[in-house]
N, C-alpha and C positions, 0 to 999 in steps of 0.2 A: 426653396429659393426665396431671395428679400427682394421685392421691386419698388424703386423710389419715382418718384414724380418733382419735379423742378416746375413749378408755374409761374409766368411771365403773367398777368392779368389787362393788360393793356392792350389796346385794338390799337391796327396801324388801319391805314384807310391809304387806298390812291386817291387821288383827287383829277376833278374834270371842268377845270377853269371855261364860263360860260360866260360872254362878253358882248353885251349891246351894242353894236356899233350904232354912228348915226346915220340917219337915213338923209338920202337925197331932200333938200326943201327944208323947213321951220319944223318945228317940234310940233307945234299948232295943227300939223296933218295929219298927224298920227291920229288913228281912233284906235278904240278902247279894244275893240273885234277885227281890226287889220292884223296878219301876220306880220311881226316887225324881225329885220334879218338878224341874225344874232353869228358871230365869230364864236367860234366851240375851241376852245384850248385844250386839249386833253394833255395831262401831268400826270407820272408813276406807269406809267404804260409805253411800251414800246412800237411803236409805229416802221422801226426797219429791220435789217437782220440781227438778229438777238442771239447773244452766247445761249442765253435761257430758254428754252420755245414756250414756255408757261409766262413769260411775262411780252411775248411779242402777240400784238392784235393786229390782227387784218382788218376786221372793221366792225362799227359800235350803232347798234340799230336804236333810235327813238321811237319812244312812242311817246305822243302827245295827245292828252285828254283836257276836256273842256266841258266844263258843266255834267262830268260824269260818264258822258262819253266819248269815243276814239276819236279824236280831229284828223290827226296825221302818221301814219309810219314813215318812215326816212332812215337809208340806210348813211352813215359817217363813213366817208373813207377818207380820215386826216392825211396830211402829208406828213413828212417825215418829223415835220417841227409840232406832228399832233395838233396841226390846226384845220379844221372845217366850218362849213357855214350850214345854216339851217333858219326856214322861216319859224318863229315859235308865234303861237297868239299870250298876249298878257293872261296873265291869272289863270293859269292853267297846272296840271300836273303832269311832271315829264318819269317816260319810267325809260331805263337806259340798258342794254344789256350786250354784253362782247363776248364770243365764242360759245353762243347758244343762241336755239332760232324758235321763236315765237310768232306763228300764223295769226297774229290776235287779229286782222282785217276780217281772216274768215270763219276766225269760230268764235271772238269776245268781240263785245263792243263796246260793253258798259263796264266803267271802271272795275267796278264793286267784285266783278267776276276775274276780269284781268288781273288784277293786283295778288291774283291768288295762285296764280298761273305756277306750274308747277313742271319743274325738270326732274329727267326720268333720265337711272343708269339703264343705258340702253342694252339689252339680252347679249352677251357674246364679248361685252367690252369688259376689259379687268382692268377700269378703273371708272370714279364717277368723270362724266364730260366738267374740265376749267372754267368755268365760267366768271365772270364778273357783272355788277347790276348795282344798281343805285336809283333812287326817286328826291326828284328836286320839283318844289312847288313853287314855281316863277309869278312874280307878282308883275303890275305894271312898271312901265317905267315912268322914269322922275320924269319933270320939264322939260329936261332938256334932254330927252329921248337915247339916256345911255343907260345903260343896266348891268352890274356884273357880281354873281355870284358864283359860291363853290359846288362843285357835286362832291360826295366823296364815294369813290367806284369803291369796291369792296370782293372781293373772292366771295364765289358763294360756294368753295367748297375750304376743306381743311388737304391741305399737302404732308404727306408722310414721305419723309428721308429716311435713309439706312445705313448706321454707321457701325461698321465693323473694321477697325482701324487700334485697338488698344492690344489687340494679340494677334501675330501673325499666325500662330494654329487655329485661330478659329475660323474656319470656313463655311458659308453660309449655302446651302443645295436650295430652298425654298423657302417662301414666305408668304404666309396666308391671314386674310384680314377676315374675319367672322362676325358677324351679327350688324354688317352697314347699313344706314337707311336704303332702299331700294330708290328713293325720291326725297326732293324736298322742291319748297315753293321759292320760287326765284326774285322775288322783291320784301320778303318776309323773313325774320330772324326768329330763333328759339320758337320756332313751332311745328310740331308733327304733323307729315302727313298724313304717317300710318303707318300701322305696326307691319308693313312689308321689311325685309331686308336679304341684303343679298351676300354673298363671300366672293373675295379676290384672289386669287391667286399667282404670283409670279417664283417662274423657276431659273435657277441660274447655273450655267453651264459652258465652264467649268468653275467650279464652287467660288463662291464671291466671297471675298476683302478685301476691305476697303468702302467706298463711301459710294450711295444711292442715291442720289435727289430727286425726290419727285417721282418715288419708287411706286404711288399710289396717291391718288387724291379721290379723298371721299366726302357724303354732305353728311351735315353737322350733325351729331347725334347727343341727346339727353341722357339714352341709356350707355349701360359702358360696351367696350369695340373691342373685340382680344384680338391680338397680332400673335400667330404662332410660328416661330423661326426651330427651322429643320436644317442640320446639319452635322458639322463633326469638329471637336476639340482633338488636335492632337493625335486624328485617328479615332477619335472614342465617339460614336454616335451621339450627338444629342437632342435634346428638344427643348426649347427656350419658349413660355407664353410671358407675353407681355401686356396689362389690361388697363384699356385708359378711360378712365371711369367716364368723361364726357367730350364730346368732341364738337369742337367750335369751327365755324367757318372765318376766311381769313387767316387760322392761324398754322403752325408749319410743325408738327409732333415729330422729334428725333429721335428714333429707336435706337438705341446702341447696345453693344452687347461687350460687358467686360467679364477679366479674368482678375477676381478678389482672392489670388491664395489657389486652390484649389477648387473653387467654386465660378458658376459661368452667373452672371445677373443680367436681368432685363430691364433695363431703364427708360423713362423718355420724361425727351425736355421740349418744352412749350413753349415759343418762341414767337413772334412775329412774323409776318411776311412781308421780305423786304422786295421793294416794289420801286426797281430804277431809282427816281426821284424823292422818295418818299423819306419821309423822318420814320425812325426806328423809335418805339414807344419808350424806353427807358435808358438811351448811351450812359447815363453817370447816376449809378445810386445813390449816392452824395448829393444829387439834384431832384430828388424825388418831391412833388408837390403833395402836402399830406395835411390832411386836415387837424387843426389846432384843438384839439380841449379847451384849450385853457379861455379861446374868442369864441368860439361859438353857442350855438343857443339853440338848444335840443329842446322842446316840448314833450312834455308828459310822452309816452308808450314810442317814441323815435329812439333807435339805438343806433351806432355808427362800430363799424369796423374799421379803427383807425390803420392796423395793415395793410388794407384793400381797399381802402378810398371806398367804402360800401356802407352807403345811410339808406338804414330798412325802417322806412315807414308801413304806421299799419295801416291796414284797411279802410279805419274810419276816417283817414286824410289827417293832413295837420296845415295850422296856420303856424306862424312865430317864428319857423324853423329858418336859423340864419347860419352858413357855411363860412369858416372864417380860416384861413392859408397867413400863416406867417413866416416872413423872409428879408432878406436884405433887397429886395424890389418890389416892385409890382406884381403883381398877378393878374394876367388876363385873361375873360373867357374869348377861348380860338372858334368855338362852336357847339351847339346844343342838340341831340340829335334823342330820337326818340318820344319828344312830346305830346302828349296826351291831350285830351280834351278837358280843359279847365288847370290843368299843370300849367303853374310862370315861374319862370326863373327870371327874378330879377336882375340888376346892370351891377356890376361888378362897381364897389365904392373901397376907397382907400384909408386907412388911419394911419398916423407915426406915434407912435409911442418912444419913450427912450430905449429900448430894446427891440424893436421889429417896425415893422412896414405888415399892417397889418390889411389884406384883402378881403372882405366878404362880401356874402350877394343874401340874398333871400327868396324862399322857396315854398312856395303854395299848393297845397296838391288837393283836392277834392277826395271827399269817401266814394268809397266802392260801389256800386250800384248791385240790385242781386244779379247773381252768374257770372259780376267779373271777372275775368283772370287775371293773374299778378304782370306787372311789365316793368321797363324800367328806363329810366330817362338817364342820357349819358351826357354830362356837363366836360367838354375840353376845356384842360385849363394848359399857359403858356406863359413860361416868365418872361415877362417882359423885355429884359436883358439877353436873353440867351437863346439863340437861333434854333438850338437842339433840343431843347428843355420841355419835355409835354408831358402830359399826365391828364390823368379825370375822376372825376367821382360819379360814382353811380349809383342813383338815387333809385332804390328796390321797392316798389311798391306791391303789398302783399294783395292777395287774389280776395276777394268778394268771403264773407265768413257763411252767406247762404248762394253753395254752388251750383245747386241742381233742384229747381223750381217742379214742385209736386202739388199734386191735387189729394184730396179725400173726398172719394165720390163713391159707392154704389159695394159700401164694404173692404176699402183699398184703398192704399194710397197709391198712386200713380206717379210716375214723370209726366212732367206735363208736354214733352216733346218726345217724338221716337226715338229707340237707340242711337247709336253713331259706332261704337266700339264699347269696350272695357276702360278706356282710359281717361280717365277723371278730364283732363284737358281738351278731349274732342269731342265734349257734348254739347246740346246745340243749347243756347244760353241769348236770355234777348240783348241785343242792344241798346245803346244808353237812351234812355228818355222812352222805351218801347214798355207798354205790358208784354203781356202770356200774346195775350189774343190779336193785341197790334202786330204783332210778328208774324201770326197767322194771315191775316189780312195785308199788311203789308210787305213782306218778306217772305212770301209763301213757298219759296225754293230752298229757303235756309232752314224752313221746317220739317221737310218729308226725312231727315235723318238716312240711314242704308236700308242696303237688301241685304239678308244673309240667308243660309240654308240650313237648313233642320240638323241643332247641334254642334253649328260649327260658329266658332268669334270672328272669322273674319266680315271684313263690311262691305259690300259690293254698291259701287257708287251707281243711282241708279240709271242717270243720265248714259253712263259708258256701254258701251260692247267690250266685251272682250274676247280671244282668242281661244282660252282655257277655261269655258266657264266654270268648269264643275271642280269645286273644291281647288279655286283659285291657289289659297294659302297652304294647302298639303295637311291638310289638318284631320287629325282624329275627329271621329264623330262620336258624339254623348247622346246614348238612346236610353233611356227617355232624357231629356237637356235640363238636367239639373244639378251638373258637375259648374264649380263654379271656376275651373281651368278652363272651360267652355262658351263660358256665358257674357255675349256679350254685352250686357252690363255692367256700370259701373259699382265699385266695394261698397256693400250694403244695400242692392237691389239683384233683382233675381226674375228670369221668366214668371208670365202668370201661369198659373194654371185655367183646365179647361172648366173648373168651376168659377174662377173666377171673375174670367171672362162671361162665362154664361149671366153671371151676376150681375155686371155692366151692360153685354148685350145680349139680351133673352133671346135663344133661337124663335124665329116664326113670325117678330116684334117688325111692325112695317117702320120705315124711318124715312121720311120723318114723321114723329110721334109722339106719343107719352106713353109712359109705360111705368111699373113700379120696377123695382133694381131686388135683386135678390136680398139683398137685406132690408128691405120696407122702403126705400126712399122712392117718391117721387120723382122720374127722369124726364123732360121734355127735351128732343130731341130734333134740331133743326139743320136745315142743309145750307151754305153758302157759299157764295164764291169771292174769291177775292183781289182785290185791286190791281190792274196794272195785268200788262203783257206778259206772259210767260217766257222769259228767257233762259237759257241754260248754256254749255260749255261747247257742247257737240250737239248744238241746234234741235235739240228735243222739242218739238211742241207739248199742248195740253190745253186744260183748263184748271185753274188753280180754285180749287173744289175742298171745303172742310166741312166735318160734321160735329158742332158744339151740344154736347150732353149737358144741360145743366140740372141741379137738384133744387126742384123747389121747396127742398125744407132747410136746406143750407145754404144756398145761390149759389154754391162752390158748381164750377164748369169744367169738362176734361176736354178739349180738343183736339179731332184727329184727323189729320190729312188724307185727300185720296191721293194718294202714293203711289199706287198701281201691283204692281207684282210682276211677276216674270215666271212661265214654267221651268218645266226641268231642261237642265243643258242650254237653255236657251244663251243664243250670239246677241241679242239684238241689245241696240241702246235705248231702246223705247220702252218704259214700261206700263205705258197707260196713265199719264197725269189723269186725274180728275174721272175716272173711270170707277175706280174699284179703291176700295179698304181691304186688304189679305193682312193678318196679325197671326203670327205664331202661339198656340199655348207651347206646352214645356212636356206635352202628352204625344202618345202613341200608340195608346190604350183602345183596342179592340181592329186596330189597322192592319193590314196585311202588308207583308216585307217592303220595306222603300217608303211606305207614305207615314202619315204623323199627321194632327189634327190642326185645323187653322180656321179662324172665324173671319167670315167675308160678308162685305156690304158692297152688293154688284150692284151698282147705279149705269154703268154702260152710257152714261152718257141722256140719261135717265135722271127723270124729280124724285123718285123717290123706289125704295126697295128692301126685302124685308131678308134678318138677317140670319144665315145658315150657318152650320159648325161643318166643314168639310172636310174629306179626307186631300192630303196634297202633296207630292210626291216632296221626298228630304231634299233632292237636289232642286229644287222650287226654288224661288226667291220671293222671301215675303218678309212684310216689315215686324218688327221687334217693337212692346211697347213694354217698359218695365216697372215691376212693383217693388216698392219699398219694404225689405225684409225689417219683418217685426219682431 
């Protein structure tokens, strides 16, 4: 069988009109840290009873942060005209979220950890929970004490329709969705949580045709999603898979099944989600805003896909780059959404020429810092004339070209942070203007990477408990762990072995110390701790504790978190911050059934402790640190 794909590439957005009103008294009373009252207009959302149940809300929870951390939670419950009030403080971040529930009072309080917050298809439901979310960063108000800007609310899942409507023989008994994210983060776009996922399944009884709306709504996925439909042509059994290479949130995938001749096809088309109020991304192809060759001013290594409104900048950043739309009108920018730190998009300026009206802006992007990943900044454009008229260009900014920060220390090169997964995207990587070591010191939660278990790639986050510890992911085990279907490193890094480790850390070797490294180098080996309070998701305490090797015949440094560790089977969500270093080798070599080799620096809470190679059961949870295949 042939399967085609129809792509729409335009985001629709709802919108959540937010309106200063003015306050009792002069403008003059206002201070900068008073809550000032704000009228909440909510637009594309339905507030009464709805033909649709996916586009009707009950009500829309805020949360408002201020200098980093949680100011206020406040639940919305607009009336029918989608209007509510709420105190906001100036220059603050508001994150918004409707038909999902976020406890951030009692287990986040600092942005940095909120904003990562992450929705979960809950065990038993066959499909992901509808949600919608948005973040709007409210600044003060003017003089005269009025303020009104847009949110734009957003689906944080994808809706899948069922349309079986071009043959009345074909009859549809079930339909199943295969390989869905399990989760995804609820203020965050295009990013994995983890290679969890789960299958859906809906049966119908007695056999369906005709049309499905909203037969499944699942989160966004990178990898591709097969839909497999079960039923009968005509009497004749069949099975239809239909595979859609990625899956977008916001948007509405049409599965339909026709009858070409003799042959059944699996199709899906890619749509928007039309959202009551809301403009639909493209009503008239005839009106499409598309960027000009012939005005614009590309610099050296910028390419643009004039199809898809898609300017891929590299890495190294560009200056000069100027975006230019030509028409019988104006062109406005409606909204810019996704910018970056040191990213401008300039004001939209006008030419006439005797053939067009010609619109461009100018667009600045900084290089890549090491570990960045690629992101991309989305420019709304709106013809000025035309009510329906939207479109945008999306300016793709490629990922950092040095992604995964490594040492050469003690015969090896190392990662210079503990695993996370196999997945190039989920490794921990510093932030802008940070070294290796400043992330150590001052981010020292984003550094202890996962737990995993002897042999197996899944990543057990170390903060959580879970229900299932043991072999969470269902996964094969690799004895000795050196399949690299197994290994949760990323392509072109591999477990160490237990020499090699020995060579970094000598059994017997007190620390802190000096020591030689198995291949002659000079180690001095120091204990610290690092800055600031230890905060985590589900209230884990600690002490945030690292031990920097460095080589004094190269100054090159390898830093490595106490992380803690977890036994076998073990429920808990504690695994001993600043306690213990447990490292897996990739060995198994002289152990008795169940255990496998790991090298341990038990500090307990202790200045200093000398280091053992011990045996540890496979279902153990111990940290991963990986080497660079040579």
């Amino acid at each position: 069988m042939n399967f085609y794909h129809n792509t729409i590439l335009e985001t629709l957005f709802g919108t959540v009109l937010l309106i200063l009103c003015s306050c009792s008294g002069s403008s003059d009373d206002i201070k900068v840290n008073d809550p000032v009252r704000y009228s909440v207009i909510m637009k594309g959302m339905s507030f009464s009873d709805s033909s649709s149940a996916d586009e009707e809300v009950r009500e829309v929870t805020a949360f408002q942060f201020s200098d980093g951390l949680l100011y206020r939670e406040q639940i919305l419950n607009p009336d029918q005209n989608g209007r509510a009030e709420i105190p906001i403080l100036a220059d603050t971040r508001m994150y918004f979220i409707a038909n999902a529930s976020l406890d951030a009072q009692e287990k986040v309080t600092e942005e940095v950890d909120f904003s990562k917050s992450v929705i979960e298809s809950m065990l038993g439901e066959n499909s992901a929970p509808c949600f919608l979310s948005a973040v709007e960063e409210l600044k003060a108000a003017d003089e005269t004490g009025n303020r009104e800007t847009t949110v734009a609310m957003k689906h944080g899942v994808a809706r899948i329709d069922l349309n079986i409507t071009s043959d009345d023989k074909i009859l549809i008994n079930e339909i199943t969705i295969d390989d869905a994210p399990a989760a995804t983060y609820a203020f965050v776009e295009k990013s994995k949580v983890s290679d969890n996922t789960v299958s859906y399944k809906k049966q119908y009884s007695p056999a369906f045709n005709g049309k499905d709306i909203a037969a499944f709504y699942i989160f966004e996925s990178t990898r591709p999603v097969t839909a497999t439909l079960r039923g009968t042509y005509n009497d004749i059994p069949v099975r239809i898979n239909i595979e859609i290479p990625v899956v977008d949130r916001n948007k509405v995938y049409e599965l339909e099944v026709v009858n070409i001749g003799a042959k059944l096809e699996g199709i899906f088309e890619i749509k928007d989600w039309e959202d009551g109020e809301t403009v639909t991304g493209k009503p008239d192809t005839d009106r499409c805003i598309s960027i000009s060759s012939e005005y614009s001013v590309l610099p050296e290594g910028v390419s643009v896909d004039y199809d898809n409104n898609v300017v891929n900048v590299p890495a190294s950043g560009v200056e000069g780059l100027r975006l230019a739309f030509a028409a019988d009108t104006r062109i406005d920018i409606a909204r810019v959404d996704g910018l970056s730190a040191g990213v401008v998009v300039g004001d939209m300026t006008v030419e006439e020429n005797s053939q067009n009206i010609v619109s461009m802006f100018d667009v600045s992007v900084p290089g890549q810092t090491n570990g960045r990943l690629g992101y991309s900044v989305f420019v709304h454009l709106k013809n000025a004339l035309l009510s329906d008229s939207y479109d945008f260009v999306e300016i793709k900014v490629a990922p950092s070209d040095h992604q995964i920060e490594t040492v050469e220390i003690g015969g090896c090169v190392w990662m210079a942070f503990n695993a996370s997964s196999s997945d190039l995207d989920d490794q921990i990587y510093t932030l802008d203007g940070l070294s290796v070591e400043e992330m150590y010191k001052y981010n020292w939660i984003n550094t202890v990477g996962g737990l995993f278990q002897f042999g197996r790639k899944y990543k057990y986050i170390p903060w959580m408990g879970y229900g299932k510890p043991n072999n969470l992911g269902d996964q094969a085990q690799d004895i000795p762990w050196q399949s690299a279907s197994h290994m949760p490193c990323p392509e072109g890094y591999r477990l160490p072995t237990r020499e090699e480790l020995e060579s970094l850390l000598p059994k017997g070797q007190t620390v802190p110390g000096s020591y030689k490294a198995g291949n002659g180098e000079r180690i001095v080996a120091t204990l610290h701790t690092a800055e600031g309070v230890l905060v985590t998701p589900t209230g884990v305490t600690g002490t945030q504790r690292y031990v920097k090797f460095t080589s004094e015949d190269t100054g090159r440094f390898l830093i490595i978190p106490l992380a803690g560790g977890k036994g076998d089977k073990s429920t808990s969500n504690n695994p001993g911050f600043g306690r213990r270093i447990v490292l897996w080798t990739n060995s198994n070599s002289g152990c008795p059934g169940g255990y496998a080799l790991a090298y341990w620096l038990k500090f307990e809470n202790e200045e200093s402790t000398t280091i053992t190679e011990e045996r540890l059961q496979m279902e153990a949870f111990a940290s991963v640190r990986c080497v660079k295949v040579q």
